[in-house]
Every structure is written in structure tokens, then in C-alpha cells.
C-alpha positions as CSV (number, residue, x, y, z in Angstrom):
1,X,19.9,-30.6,9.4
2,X,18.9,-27.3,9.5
3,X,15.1,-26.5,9.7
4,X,13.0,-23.2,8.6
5,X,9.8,-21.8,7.5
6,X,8.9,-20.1,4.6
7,X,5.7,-17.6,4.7
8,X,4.6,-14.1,3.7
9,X,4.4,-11.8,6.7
10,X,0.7,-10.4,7.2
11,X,-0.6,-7.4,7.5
12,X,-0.5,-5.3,11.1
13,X,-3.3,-4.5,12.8
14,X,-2.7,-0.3,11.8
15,X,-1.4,-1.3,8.3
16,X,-3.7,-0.3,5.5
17,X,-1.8,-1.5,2.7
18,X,-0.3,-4.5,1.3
19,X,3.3,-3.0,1.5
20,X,4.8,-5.8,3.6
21,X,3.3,-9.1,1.5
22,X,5.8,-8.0,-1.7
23,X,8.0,-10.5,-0.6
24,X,8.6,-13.8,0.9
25,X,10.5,-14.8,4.3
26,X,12.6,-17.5,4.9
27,X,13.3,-18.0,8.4
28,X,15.2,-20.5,10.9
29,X,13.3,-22.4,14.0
30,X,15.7,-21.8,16.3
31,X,16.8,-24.6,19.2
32,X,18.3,-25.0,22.9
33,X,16.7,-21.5,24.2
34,X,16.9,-20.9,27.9
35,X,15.9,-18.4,30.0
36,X,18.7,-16.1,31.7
37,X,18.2,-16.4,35.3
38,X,19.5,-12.8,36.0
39,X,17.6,-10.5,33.5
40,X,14.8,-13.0,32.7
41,X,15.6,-12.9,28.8
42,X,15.1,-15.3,26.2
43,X,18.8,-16.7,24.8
44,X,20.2,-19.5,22.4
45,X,23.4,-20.5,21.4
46,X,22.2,-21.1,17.8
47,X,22.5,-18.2,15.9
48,X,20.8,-18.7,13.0
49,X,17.9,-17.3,14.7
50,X,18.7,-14.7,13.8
51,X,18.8,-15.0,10.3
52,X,16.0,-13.8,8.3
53,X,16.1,-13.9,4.3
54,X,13.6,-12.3,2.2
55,X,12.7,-13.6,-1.2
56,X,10.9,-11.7,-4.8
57,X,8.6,-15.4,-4.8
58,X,7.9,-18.0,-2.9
59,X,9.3,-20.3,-5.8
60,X,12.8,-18.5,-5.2
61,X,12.7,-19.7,-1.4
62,X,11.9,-23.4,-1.9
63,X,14.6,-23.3,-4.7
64,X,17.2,-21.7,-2.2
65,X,16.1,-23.7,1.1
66,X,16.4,-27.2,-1.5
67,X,19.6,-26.3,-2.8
68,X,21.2,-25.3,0.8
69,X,19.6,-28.7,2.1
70,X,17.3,-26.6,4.9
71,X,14.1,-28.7,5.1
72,X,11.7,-26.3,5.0
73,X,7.7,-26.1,5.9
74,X,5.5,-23.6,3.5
75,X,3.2,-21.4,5.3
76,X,0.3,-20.1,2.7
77,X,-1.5,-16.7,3.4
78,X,-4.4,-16.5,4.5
79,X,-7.5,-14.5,2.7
């Protein structure tokens, strides 16, 4: 079963403004990465790592991730 977290990215440290929270991310723990003994870099063979979806609300995500059958943990801002 595939697994993934849904949160609201936060603000950098040299952002002033709130342009990044407009929307909500829904995004896959990846599995089975190993470190490439040549170059030293981080790789997997599941590719839905790389898959990042971005959402108008967090309702819309918890709607998608339950009707795909993704179990899914919420990650609320903080203030």
C-alpha cells in the first residue's frame, strides 16, 4: 500500500510572505534508498518519490489520497 504525507510547505527563512502556504502538498515516503558507492548519492528504485501533487485544500488531498487508497498522515501548520 502506498504511503504519503499531506502538509502545507512553510515559510523560508528569506521569505516574507505567505506565497508558498496557498496550497497543499501531497507527497510519497519513499522506500529501499541506498547510497551509490561511486558518487556517494542518495538513489531508490521507487519512483514515486518523486511525485509531488499540490492541492487548492487540504480537504481536496484527503479526498484524493482516500479515493486512490494512499494511506496518508496529515501534517497541520504550525503558528
Amino acid at each position: 500500500m502506498k504511503k504519503a504525507k499531506i502538509y502545507i510547505p512553510s515559510k523560508t527563512a528569506t521569505q516574507a510572505g505567505r506565497g508558498k502556504q496557498k496550497y497543499w502538498i501531497l507527497e510519497f515516503d519513499t522506500k529501499d534508498s541506498i547510497i551509490n558507492p561511486l558518487m556517494g548519492w542518495e538513489s531508490s528504485t521507487d519512483t514515486l518519490g518523486e511525485v509531488i501533487l499540490k492541492f487548492p485544500s487540504k480537504e481536496k488531498a484527503i479526498e484524493y489520497a482516500q479515493k486512490n487508497s494512499i494511506s496518508f498522515k496529515v501534517i497541520e501548520p504550525k503558528k
